[in-house]
Residue, then its C-alpha position, 0 to 999 in steps of 0.5 A: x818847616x815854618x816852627x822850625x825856621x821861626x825857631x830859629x829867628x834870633x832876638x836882636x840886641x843893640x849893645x851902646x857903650x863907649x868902652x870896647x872892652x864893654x862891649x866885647x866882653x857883653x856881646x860874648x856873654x849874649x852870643x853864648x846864649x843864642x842872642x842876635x847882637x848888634x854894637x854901637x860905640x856912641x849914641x849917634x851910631x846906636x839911633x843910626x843902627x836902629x834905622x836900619x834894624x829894629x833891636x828887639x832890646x837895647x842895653x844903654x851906656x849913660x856917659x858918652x861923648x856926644x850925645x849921652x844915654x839920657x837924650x839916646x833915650x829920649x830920641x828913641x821914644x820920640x821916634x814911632x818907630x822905636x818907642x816901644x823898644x825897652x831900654x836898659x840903663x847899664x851905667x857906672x853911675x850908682x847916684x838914686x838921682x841919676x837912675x830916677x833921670x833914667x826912668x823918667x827918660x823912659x828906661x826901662x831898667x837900670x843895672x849899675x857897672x861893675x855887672x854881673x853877667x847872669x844878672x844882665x841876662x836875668x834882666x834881659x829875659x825879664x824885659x823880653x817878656x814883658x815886651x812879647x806879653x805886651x805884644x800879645x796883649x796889643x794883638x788880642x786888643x786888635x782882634x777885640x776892636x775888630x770883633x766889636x766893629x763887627x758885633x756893632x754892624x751885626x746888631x746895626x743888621x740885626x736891627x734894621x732886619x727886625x724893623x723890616x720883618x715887623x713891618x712887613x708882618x704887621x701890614x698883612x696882619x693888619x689887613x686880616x684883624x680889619x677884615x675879621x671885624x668887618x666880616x663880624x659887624x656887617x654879617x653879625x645877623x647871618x653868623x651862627x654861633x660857631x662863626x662868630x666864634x671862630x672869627x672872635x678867635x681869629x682877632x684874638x689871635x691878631x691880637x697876640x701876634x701884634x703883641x708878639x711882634x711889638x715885643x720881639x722888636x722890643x727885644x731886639x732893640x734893647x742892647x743892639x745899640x748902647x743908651x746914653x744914660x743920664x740923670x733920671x728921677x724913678x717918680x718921674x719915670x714910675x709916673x709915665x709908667x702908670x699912665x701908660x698901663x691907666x686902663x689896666x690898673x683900672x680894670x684889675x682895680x689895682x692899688x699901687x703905692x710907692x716909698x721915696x725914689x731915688x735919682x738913677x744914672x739911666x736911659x729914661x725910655x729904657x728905665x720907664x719899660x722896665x717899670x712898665x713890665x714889671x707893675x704889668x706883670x703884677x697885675x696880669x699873675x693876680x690871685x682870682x678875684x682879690x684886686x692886687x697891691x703893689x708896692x715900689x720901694x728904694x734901698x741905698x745898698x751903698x754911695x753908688x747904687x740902688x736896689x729897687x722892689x715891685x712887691x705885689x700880691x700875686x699868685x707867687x713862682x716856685x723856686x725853681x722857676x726863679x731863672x726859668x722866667x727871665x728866659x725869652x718865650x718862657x711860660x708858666x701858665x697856657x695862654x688861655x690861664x695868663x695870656x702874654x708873650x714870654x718876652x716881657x721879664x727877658x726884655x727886663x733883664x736886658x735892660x738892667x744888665x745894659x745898665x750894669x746892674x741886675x735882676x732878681x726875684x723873691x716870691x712866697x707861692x700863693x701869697x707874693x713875689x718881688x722883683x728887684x733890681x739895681x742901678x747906679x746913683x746918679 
């Protein structure tokens, strides 16, 4: 019953034209085709009209007595409530002058008298559409707002929920990695080799969950709330980056050099994790007993971006891998080979993604991998 009665809701039309035999003849033309029409013989009546009910289109004489079609025009998309109505301009007037003035008025159309019946209604039909694919398209607008105002408070959630989760499971363990190694100093003469061992372990595994914990915060932190970008200088960036992993690149006697760096369009908090991620990565995926080189480079793919690499000289991925490793909690290698989170390389591909760009990889297994990645010019 609803299809049936929306079906049967006729589109309104204010015809606005001082000569009654226009009129007539027009709304005989737009009755046969199923139109609602509406008639005005001068514009203060056709505003009047349009107070009391909204055309859906109104086809617009120019030369009136009063006000004429141009200032009709101007009043109606001065108005709120009838800006969005199309206008067609139907006039005798055939000078280029007066149909730009129509335009700029805010016409929609122009048709110029003597008329052609089938073009008025192929004209009319043509601004309906446009009107209801506006309507449409304003609708879908609304329904998008509203998901982002939705996605935003969900993320806000999302965010405050992982906080608190991180918190309240990084007390407890604290708790128990602290307990582990009091245990093992103040009994280290009384344990036996299989208990300390076990407690060895027990650390470890705090370790590790601490780990995972920081990560998954990461994680969910990148791309819940959106970074302000700014200027940022990749050496600046790649230095604060080397200092925070000092004790690995110590430890693994790592050698790293860079060419010269651009100045990206980034979030510089942002921008120094992923560089900490990847050099970390090519320090950890070493060949056994040969100290890794990495290397930074910087290619001006046009005036408007850059793609920079992490070459190192690791154990290298298989093809198939090459998208495997950008997913969250995936692995390659057991713990115990290459210990980690599988967080890393996902919390790397959300953040290059957040800055427009993306993440790839190129590797020769058992000789090098590379990881590239792009960004905006400043």
């Amino acid at each position: 019953m609803d299809k049936t009665f929306q079906g049967l809701v006729q589109t309104k039309i204010l015809i606005v034209d001082d000569m009654p035999d226009n009129l007539r003849v027009l709304s005989g033309v737009l009755a046969e085709r199923g139109y609602s029409v509406h008639k005005a013989l001068n514009g203060e009546l056709a505003l009047k009209t349009c107070e009391k009910a909204i055309p859906d289109l109104i086809l617009l004489d120019i030369l009136m007595p009063g006000l004429d079609g141009y200032e009709v025009c101007q009043r109606l998309k001065a108005d709120e409530t009838t800006r969005n109505i199309p206008v067609i301009f139907l006039s005798a007037l055939n000078d280029p002058f007066d149909k730009v003035k129509a335009f700029s008025c805010g016409g929609a159309d122009y048709i110029t008298k003597p008329f052609q019946a089938e073009e008025v209604l192929a004209r009319i039909a043509h601004q309906l559409t446009i009107q209801q694919q506006q309507r449409l398209l304003a609708e879908q607008n609304a329904d998008l707002q509203k998901l982002n105002a939705e996605l935003r408070r969900s993320n806000t959630e999302l965010e405050q929920f992982a906080s608190v989760a991180a918190h309240d499971l990084r007390v407890p363990l604290t708790v128990m990695i602290a307990s582990a190694r009091l245990l093992a100093a103040y009994s280290e003469s009384s344990l036996d080799t299989r208990a300390k061992s076990c407690l060895e372990r027990i650390i470890a595994a705090g370790a590790r969950m601490n780990r995972l914990i920081d990560d998954l915060l990461s994680y969910s932190r990148v791309g819940t709330r959106t970074p302000e970008f700014e200027p940022a200088d990749c050496l600046t960036v790649l230095t604060e980056a080397l200092a925070n992993l000092q004790e690995e690149i110590a430890a693994s006697g790592a050698s790293i050099t860079c060419s010269e760096l651009p100045t990206v369009l980034a979030n510089k908090a942002q921008l120094v994790q992923l560089f900490q991620n990847l050099i970390s990565n090519a320090i950890k995926f070493r060949r056994p007993e040969i100290p890794p080189v990495i290397k930074i480079s910087a290619e001006a793919l046009n005036l408007s971006e850059w793609t920079i690499g992490v070459h190192d000289s690791g154990i290298g991925i298989e093809p198939q891998n090459f998208e495997r490793i950008f997913l969250i909690f995936e692995r390659l290698h057991s713990q115990r080979e290459y210990p980690g989170t599988g967080i890393g390389l996902a919390i790397c591909k959300k953040i290059v993604e957040q800055h427009g760009g993306r993440i790839w990889v190129e590797s020769q297994p058992g000789v090098c991998t590379t990881f590239y990645f792009t960004l905006r010019s400043q």
